[in-house]
Phi, psi and omega in degrees: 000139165277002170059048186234131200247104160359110175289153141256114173331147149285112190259154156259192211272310191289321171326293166318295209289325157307307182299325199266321177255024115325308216269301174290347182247357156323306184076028156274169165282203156323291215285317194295306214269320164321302153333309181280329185234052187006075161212151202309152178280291202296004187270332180268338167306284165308333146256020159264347165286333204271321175242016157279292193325276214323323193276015162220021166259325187291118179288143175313301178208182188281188188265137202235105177303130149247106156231296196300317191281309166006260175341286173264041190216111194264189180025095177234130166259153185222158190202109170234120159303123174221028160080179146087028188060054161234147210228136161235108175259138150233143153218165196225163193218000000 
């Protein structure tokens, strides 16, 4: 022995976020597909958790004025799909 002790990779946040939805569309389990790509079951676990938590702290998309489309757009309809069959109408006459 040379008595020199083995590094781990580092991953990044993207790094992770590859591996994990890697992971899922393999159709391996977890404990298989860590094996295979020599990184801890548990590392892949806490950042599959770590970043479904994110995405649902993360707002979906930006604020969008409609004061600003309002204004300059007379007689208007706007129709936003917000899932689960619920419908938001604004209209303007």
């Amino acid at each position: 022995m040379s008595g020199q002790v083995a590094r781990r990779a580092r991953r990044s946040r993207d790094d992770w976020q590859r591996l994990v939805t890697e992971q899922a569309e393999s159709g391996l389990t977890q404990t298989a597909f860590c094996e295979a790509k020599g990184i801890s079951l548990a590392s892949l676990q806490y950042w599959k958790r770590k970043l479904a938590d994110d995405r649902e702290t993360t707002p979906a998309a930006p604020w969008v004025d409609l004061g600003t489309l309002a204004a300059t757009t007379p007689g208007w309809d706007i129709e936003l799909q917000l899932g689960d069959g619920i419908w938001l109408r604004l209209r303007r006459c």
